[in-house]
Structure formats: structure tokens, C-alpha cells
C-alpha positions in Angstrom: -44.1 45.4 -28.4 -47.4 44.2 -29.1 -47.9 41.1 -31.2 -50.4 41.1 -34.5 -51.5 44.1 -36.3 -48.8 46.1 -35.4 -47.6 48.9 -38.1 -44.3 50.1 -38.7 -43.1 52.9 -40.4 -46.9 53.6 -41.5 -46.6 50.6 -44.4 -45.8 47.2 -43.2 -48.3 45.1 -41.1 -46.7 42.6 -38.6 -48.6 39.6 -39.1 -46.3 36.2 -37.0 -42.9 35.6 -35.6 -41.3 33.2 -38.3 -38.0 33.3 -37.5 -35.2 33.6 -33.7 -31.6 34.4 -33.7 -28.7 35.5 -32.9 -29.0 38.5 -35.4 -32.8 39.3 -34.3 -36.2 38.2 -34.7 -37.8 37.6 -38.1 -41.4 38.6 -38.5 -43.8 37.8 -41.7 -45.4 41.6 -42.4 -47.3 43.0 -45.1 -45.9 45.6 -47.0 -49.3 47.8 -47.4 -48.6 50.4 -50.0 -47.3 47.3 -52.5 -49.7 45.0 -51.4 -46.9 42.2 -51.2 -45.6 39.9 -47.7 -42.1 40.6 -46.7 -39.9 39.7 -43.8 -38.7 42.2 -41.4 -36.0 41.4 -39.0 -36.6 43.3 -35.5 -32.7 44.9 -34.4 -33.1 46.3 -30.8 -31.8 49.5 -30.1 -30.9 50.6 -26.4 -30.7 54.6 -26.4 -26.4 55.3 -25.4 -25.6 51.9 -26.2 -22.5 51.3 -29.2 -25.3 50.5 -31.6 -23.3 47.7 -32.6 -26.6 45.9 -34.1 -28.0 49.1 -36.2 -24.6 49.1 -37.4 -24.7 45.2 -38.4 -28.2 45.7 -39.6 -27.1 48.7 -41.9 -24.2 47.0 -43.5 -26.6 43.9 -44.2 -29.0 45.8 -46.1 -26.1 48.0 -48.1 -24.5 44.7 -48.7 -27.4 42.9 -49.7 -28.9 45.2 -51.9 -25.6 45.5 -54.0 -26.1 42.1 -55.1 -28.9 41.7 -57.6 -28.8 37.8 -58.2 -31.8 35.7 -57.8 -30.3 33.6 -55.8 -29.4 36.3 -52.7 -32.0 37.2 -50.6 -33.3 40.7 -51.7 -33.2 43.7 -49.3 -35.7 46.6 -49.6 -35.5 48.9 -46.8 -34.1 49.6 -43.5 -36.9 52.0 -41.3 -36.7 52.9 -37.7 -40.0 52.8 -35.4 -39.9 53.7 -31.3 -36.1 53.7 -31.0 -36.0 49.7 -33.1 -34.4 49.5 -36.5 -36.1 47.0 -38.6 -34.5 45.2 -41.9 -37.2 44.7 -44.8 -36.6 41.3 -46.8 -37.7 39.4 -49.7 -39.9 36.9 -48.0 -39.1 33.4 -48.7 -41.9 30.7 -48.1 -40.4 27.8 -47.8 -37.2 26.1 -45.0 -33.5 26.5 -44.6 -31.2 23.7 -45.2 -30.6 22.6 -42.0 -34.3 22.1 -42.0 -34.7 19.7 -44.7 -32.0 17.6 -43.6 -33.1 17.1 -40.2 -36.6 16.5 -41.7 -35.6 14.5 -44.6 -32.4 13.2 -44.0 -29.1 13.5 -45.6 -29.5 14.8 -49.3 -28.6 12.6 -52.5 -25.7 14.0 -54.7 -27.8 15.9 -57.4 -29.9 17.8 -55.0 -27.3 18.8 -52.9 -25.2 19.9 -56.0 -28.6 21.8 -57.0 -28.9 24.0 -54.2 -25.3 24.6 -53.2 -23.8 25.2 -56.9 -27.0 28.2 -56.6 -25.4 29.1 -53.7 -22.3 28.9 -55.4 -23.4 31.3 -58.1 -24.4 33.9 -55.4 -21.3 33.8 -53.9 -19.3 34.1 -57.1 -21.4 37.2 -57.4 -20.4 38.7 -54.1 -17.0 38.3 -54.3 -17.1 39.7 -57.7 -18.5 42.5 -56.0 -15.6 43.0 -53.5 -18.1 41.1 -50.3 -17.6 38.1 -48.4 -20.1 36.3 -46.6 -18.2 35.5 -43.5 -20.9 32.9 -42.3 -22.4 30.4 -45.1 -24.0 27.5 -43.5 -26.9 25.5 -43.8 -29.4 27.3 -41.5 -28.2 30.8 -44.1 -29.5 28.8 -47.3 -33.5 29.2 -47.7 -35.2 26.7 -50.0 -38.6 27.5 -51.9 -39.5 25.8 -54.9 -37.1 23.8 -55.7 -34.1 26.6 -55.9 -32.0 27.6 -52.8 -31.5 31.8 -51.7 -28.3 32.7 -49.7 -29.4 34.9 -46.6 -28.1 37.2 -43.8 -25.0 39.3 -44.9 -25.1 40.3 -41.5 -21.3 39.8 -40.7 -20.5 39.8 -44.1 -17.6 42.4 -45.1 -16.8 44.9 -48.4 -12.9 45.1 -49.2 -13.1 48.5 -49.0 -14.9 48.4 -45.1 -12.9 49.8 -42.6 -13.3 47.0 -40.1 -11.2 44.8 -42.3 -8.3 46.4 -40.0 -9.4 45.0 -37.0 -8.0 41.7 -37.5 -8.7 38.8 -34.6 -11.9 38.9 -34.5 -13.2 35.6 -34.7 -17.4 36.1 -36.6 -19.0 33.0 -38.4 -20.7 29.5 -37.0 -17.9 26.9 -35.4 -18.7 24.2 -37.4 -18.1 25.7 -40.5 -15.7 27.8 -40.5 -12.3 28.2 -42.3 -9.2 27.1 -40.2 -8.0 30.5 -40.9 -10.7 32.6 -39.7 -11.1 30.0 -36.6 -7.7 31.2 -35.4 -8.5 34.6 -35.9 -7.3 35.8 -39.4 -9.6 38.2 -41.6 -12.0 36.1 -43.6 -11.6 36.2 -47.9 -13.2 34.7 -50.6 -11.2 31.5 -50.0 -12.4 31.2 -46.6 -16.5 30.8 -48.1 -15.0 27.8 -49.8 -14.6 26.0 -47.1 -17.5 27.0 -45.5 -19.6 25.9 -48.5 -17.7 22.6 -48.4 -18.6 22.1 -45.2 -22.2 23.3 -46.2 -22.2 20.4 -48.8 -20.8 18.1 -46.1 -23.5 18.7 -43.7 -26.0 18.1 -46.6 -24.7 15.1 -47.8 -24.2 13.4 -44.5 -27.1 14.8 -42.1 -24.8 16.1 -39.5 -21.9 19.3 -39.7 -18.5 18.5 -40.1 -17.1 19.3 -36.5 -19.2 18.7 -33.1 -19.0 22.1 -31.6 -21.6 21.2 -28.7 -20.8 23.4 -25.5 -16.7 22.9 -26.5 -16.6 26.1 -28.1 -12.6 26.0 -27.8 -12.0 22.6 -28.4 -14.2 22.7 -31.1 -11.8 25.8 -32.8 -8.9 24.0 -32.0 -10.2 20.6 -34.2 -11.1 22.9 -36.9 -7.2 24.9 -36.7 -4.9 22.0 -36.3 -6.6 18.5 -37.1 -7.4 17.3 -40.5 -10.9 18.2 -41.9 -13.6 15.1 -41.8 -13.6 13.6 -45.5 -16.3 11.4 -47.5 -15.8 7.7 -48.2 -13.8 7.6 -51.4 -16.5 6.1 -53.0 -19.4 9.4 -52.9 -19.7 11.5 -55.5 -19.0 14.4 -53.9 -15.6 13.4 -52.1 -13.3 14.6 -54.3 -15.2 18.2 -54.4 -15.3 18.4 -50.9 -11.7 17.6 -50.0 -10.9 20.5 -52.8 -12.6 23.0 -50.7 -12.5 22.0 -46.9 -8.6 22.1 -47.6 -6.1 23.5 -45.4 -3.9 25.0 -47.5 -6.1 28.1 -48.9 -3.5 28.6 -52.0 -4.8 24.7 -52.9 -8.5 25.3 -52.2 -11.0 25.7 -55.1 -11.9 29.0 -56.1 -15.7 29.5 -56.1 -15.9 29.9 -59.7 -14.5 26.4 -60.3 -16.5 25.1 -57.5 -19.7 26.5 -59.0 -19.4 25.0 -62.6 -18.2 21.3 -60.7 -21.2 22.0 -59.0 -23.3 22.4 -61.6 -21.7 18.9 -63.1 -22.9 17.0 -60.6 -26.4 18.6 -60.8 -26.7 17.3 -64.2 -25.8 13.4 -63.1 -22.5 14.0 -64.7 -19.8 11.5 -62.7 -17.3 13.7 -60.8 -13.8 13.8 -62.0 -12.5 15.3 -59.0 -9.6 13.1 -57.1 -10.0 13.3 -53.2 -7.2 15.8 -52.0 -4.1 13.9 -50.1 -4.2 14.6 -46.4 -1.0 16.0 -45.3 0.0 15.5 -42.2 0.4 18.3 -39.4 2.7 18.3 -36.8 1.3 19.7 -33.6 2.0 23.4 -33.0 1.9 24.1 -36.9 -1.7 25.2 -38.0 -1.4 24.8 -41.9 -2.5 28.8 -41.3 0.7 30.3 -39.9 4.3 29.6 -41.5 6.2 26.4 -39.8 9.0 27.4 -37.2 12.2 27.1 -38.7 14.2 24.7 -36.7 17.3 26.3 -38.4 18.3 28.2 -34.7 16.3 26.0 -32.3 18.9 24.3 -30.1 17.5 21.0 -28.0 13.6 20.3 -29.2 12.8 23.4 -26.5 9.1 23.2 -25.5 6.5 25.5 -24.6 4.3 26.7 -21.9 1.6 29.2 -20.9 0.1 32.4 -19.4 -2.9 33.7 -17.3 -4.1 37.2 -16.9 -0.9 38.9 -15.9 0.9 35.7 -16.8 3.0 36.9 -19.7 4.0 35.7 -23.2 6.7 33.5 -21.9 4.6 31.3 -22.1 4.9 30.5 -25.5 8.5 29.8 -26.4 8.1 25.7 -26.2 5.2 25.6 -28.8 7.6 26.2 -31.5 10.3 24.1 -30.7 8.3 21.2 -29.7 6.3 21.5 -32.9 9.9 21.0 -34.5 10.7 18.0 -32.6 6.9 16.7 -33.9 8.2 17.5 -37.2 11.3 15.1 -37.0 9.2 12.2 -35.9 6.6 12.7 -38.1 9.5 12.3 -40.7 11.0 9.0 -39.3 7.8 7.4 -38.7 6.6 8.1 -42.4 10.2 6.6 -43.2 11.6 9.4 -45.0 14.4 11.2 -44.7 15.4 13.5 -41.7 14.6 17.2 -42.5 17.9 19.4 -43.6 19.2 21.9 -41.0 18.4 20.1 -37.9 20.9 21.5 -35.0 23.9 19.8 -34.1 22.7 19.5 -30.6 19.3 17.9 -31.7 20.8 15.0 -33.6 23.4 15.0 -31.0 20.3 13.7 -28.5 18.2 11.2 -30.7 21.4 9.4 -31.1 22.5 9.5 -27.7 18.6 7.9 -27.0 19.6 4.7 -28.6 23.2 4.4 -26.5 23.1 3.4 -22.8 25.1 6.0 -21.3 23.7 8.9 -22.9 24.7 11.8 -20.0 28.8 11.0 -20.4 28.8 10.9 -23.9 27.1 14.6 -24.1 29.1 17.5 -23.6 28.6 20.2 -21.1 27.0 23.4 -22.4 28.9 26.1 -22.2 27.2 29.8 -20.8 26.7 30.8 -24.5 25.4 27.8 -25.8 22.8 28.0 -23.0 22.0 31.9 -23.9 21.6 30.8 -27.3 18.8 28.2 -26.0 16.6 30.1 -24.1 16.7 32.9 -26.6 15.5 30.2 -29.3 12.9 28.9 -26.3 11.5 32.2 -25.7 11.9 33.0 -29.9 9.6 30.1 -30.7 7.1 29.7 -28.0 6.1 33.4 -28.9 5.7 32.7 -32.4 3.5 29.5 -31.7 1.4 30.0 -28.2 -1.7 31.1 -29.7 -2.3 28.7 -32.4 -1.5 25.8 -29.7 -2.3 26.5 -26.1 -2.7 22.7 -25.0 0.7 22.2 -25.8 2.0 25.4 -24.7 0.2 25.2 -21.1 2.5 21.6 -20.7 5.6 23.1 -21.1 4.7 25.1 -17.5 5.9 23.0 -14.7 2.9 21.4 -12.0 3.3 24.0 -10.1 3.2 26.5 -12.0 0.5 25.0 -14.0 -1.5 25.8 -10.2 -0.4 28.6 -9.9 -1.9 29.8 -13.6 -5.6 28.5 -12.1 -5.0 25.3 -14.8 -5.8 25.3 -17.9 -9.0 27.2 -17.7 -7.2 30.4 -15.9 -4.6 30.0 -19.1 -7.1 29.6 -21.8 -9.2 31.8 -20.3 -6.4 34.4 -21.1 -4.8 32.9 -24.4 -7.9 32.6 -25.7 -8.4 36.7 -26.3 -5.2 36.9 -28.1 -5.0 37.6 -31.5 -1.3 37.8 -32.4 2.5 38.4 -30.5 5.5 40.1 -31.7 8.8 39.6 -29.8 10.7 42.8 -29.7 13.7 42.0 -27.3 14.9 39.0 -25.4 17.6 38.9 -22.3 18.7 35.4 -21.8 20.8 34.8 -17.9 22.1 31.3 -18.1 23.5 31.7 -14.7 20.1 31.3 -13.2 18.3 30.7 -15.8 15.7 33.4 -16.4 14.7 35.3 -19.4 13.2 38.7 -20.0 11.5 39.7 -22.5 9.3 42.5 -24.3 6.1 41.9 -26.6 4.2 43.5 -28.4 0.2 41.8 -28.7 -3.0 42.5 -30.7 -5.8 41.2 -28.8 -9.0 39.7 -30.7 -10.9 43.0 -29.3 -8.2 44.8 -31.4 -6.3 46.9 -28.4 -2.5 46.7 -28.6 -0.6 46.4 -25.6 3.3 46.3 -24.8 4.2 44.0 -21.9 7.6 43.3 -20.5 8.2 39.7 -19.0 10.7 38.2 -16.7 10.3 34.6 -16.2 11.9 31.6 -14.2 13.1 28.2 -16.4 14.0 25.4 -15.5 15.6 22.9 -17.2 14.9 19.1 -17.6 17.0 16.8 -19.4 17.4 18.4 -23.2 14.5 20.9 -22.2 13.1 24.3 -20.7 9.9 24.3 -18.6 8.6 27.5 -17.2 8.6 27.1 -13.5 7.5 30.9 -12.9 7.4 34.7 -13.5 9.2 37.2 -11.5 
């Protein structure tokens, strides 16, 4: 298309590119018939393609135009020209966030409380309205004059929108968002908290909250299982912060509350808000799906992995190892061992502290072994996605080789959304388990898979040495 005075839809005048991203270029136009500069965002349009991006730009401008806040940016029309659909915005003269921190450095605590309590108010507004944004985060936040405007409702979502259904899909900027969207859960209100907290962060600091780099993974992995950065006790926004970059969603802020602290702060006021404790997380637990019961978990049973056609036995050890994490997390902190541990459990850790462990520990018998590799297969299922590094250690070497390493067992772990164990068929006589699953993949397909796989057993654990 030809740069300059280029007209679309007969009214508006393409004048520069201002603007490159993932959602499409941004050109300053003028809007002829009102006499007024707008921005238009250019969506390309390839004739028999999915139209995934008309659809993307449509719900943007439906969503956007719902919301009448001066604070959102507005959205006037949507207007095709030579097979390209074109989005028609309020035109904003002035820099995103993102922009003024790199420029200017990291913001003091009343002008960062100015512009994000604004955003705050917008965002109170959209969720009043049934949307969320799905992706707030400094390069979304325009500033002009002083007062910030929340842009691109590109990914964001109505209650009522259909999509909502197709959970696993993973939409939003790494570094900021929620631990529970980051392992594939359907955004909510809850889930702009956090990334508005780590919005504020970003402003407050200079730099985002998690290093996402070229680590995409990794990067989702910090965000799902560690603990979330925090501010020296001593800032003013600390205590705010750790409120809404928490891990536990029924403890994070809502965005009212956030909005009116907010707007505290903005006025000098001195923040009351005590800095959230940091609870500790055993590895294998998220903070996003339930803990594993270690009720019916025999030995602390590990985990392992899957590529491709490598099935969902490899996620039985997660669990159990997470339980095991649990109990030490307990005795380092010096408190008391959790209720309900198995027999055969306790029946190790003290055998650990005697010299002849192996004559002192009874033999299993062929039931209490069943029993095992059930709970193995039972609680590696229930964990593998939310901890692949730990599950892909519970394969043995070789079998790690034979699953390409990690990268051919990420590579397939990585597209799954959620598993459901439907049967299990334990042989303690040579030790192999098969199993059926049912999995939603992040795309949203649904599969069925029967597994038969090979364990092997080392000391009080099960590796996976193979499928077969």
C-alpha cells in the first residue's frame, strides 16, 4: 500500500506510521468529513484465510466502544478498504508507559499512583461491564497531558463471549501476566490485578517484573511456580504491590480497592498497606491448581515425562515428589510434620537416620506394590503440566534420550492444557502400568490416549524407564 495521502473508506487521510505490533500497524490519519486526527490500526486480511485478525479487530472495537470512560481509548469505526480492515481510534498525542520509563527512568510513587489508579478506574469500569483486558501492561497505557488512557482490548474478553470455552489458551505479555493465566486458565477480573501490579512494578523500578528474554518457557514457569519479585519494605508502594502480584487470587485485591489505594497514594497520603507474607511453595504445587493429597501416595513416588507419542505416564512422579517437597519444607521451617502422611513414608525418613535401613524395612507385598504405581501414575497425571522440569527427572537417562531431552518433552508438554485419568492397570509382577487419559490441549482439541508404560524402581521410588 502506498504511503502518504492515501484514503480509506472515502474519509480518512493516512498521514505517518506511528505505531508496530503484534496486533498491526498504527497510522496517524485524518478523519476528513469531521475535520479531526485519529489513529487507525491497519489488520491484514488474506482472502480464505481464518480471519482470525478481523475477528480480533471486531471484538476490539465492540469492546472498546462499550466502555465510555475517559480514561479508555475511544473506538469510532471499523471500515474495510481493498480486502484490509482498518480499526478507527481516538488519537492520543503523547507516549506509552514503557516509554517514559525508559526515557525518564523509574517513576516516583505519586506519579505512578497517578497514572495507574486512572488505569485502575478504567478497568473497574470494564469489569463492571462484564470485559477483561487480558493484557494490561506498560507499552497498553498511553500518557498525554498529564492523565494516562488504557488501549488495545484486542484480546480482551466479554463474559458472555463464546471463546471463554476454549480454555488453555495462553493470550497476554509474559512478564506480566497472572500465574493463573501463565499456566493456561481463563483470565478474570482478578487476573488484571496482577497484571496492573506488575504494571506499577515495572513503573516504579524501570524494568518488568520477570526477564522473559528469548526463555519464553522458563520465563512461564518463574511466573507459575516461584514467588513474585517484591519492593524493599521500605517503598511506598510495597505493601500495594504484594496485595495484587499475589498468588493466591481469593487474597488478591479487587480492582476497586486497588483503585481508591491508588488514589491515596496520588494524594501523598502514606500507604497503610502491610507487605503480603510470602508463602512458601513446594515444587510441583503452583498456588493455581489444588495440592496433591498425600493421603494415598505410598513411598514419595516421583515423576517423569512425555514426547510426541510419549504418553501421560509421564506425569505420575510430579505429584508425589511435590508431597515429599511438602514434608521437608515442613521440617526445615521447624514445624510440625503434616497429618496423614503414609505409613510407608514415615517408615523411610526414619529408616534414613538408622544404619541398616534395607533389613529393618519390610518386603512389599504384590498389593502394596499395585497400590504404588496406581498412586505414581494417579499423581504424576494430576501434576505433569504445571511442572515439566521435575516430571522430565523422574524418566530414567535413557529414556530421557530416547524422549529427544528435554526440548523433544517440552516441546510436547508444552501444548497441553489439562489431563484426566480415566482408568489405571497396575502389574507389579513386571512392573508396568496402563493407563487411559483423557487431555484438552491449549489449541482446545480433546483427545483420548491409552498408555502402557515400563517402571522401574529405585530404592523407595518409580522412574519411567519406557513405553510399550
Amino acid at each position: 500500500m502506498q504511503e502518504g495521502r492515501h484514503v480509506i473508506a472515502g474519509r480518512y487521510t493516512l498521514e505517518r506510521v506511528i505505531g508496530r505490533g503484534g496486533s498491526g500497524t498504527v497510522h496517524l490519519a485524518l478523519d476528513e468529513v469531521l475535520g479531526r486526527q485519529v489513529a487507525m490500526k491497519r489488520i491484514g486480511v488474506i482472502p480464505g484465510s481464518d480471519n482470525a485478525e478481523v475477528e480480533r479487530a471486531q471484538r476490539e472495537a465492540r469492546l472498546a466502544a462499550a466502555l465510555n470512560h475517559p480514561h479508555v481509548v475511544s473506538v469510532f469505526d471499523l471500515v474495510d478498504e481493498d480486502d484490509v480492515r482498518w480499526l478507527v481510534m481516538e488519537y492520543v498525542d503523547g507516549e506509552t508507559l514503557s516509554e517514559r520509563v525508559r526515557s525518564s527512568g523509574p517513576m516516583d510513587a505519586a506519579e505512578a499512583a497517578t497514572l495507574l489508579g486512572q488505569t485502575a478506574d478504567a478497568l473497574v469500569e470494564a469489569h463492571r461491564s462484564g470485559i477483561v483486558h487480558r493484557d494490561v501492561k506498560p507499552s497498553n497505557i498511553l500518557i498525554a497531558h498529564g492523565a494516562a488512557k488504557l488501549n488495545d482490548f484486542g484480546i480482551a474478553r466479554s463474559a458472555d463471549d463464546a471463546s471463554l470455552t476454549q480454555t488453555g489458551l495462553v493470550t497476554g505479555s509474559p512478564a506480566y501476566l497472572a500465574p493463573e493465566v501463565a499456566s493456561g486458565s481463563s483470565a478474570t477480573p482478578a487476573s488484571d490485578v496482577w497484571s496492573l501490579g506488575a504494571t506499577l512494578y515495572h513503573a516504579v523500578t524501570g524494568k518488568p517484573p520477570y526477564d522473559v528474554g528469548d526463555n519464553l518457557i522458563g520465563a512461564l514457569y518463574k511466573i507459575v511456580h516461584e514467588d513474585p519479585p517484591r519492593l524493599p519494605d521500605d517503598h511506598p508502594m510495597a505493601g500495594l504491590v504484594s496485595v495484587m502480584m499475589n498468588r493466591d487470587v481469593e487474597q488478591r485485591w479487587p480492582m476497586p480497592r486497588v483503585r481508591d489505594e491508588l488514589a491515596r497514594l496520588a494524594r501523598g497520603q502514606r500507604s497503610t498497606v502491610v507487605p503480603a507474607p510470602v508463602v512458601p511453595q513446594a515444587p510441583g504445587h503452583t498456588g493455581v491448581l489444588p495440592p496433591v493429597s498425600p493421603a494415598p501416595t505410598p513411598p514419595s513416588t516421583p515423576r517423569p515425562a512425555r514426547r510426541g507419542s510419549l504418553s501421560w505416564g509421564l506425569v505420575a512422579a510430579g505429584a508425589v515428589l511435590a508431597v515429599a517437597a511438602v514434608v521437608l519444607a515442613y521440617v526445615w521451617a521447624g514445624r510440625d510434620t503434616p497429618e496423614a502422611l503414609p505409613d510407608d513414608t514415615t517408615a523411610a525418613e526414619s529408616s534414613s537416620q538408622t544404619p541398616e535401613p534395607t533389613e529393618t524395612t519390610p518386603p512389599l507385598t504384590a498389593e502394596d506394590t499395585r497400590e504404588q504405581m496406581d498412586a505414581f501414575i494417579t499423581s504424576y497425571i494430576s501434576t505433569v503440566t504445571t511442572d515439566p522440569r521435575a516430571a522430565f527427572d523422574q524418566l530414567t537417562p535413557e529414556f530421557q534420550d530416547a524422549s529427544g531431552g528435554y526440548e523433544g518433552y517440552i516441546g510436547w508438554w508444552s501444548k497441553v492444557r489439562s489431563a484426566e485419568l480415566e482408568s489405571v492397570d497396575s502389574n507389579p509382577s513386571d512392573l508396568t502400568v496402563g493407563y487411559t487419559v483423557d487431555y484438552v490441549m491449549k489449541s482446545g482439541a480433546e483427545n483420548t490416549d491409552s498408555i502402557r508404560l515400563q517402571l522401574q524402581r529405585q530404592d523407595d521410588q518409580y522412574l519411567i524407564a519406557g513405553e510399550g
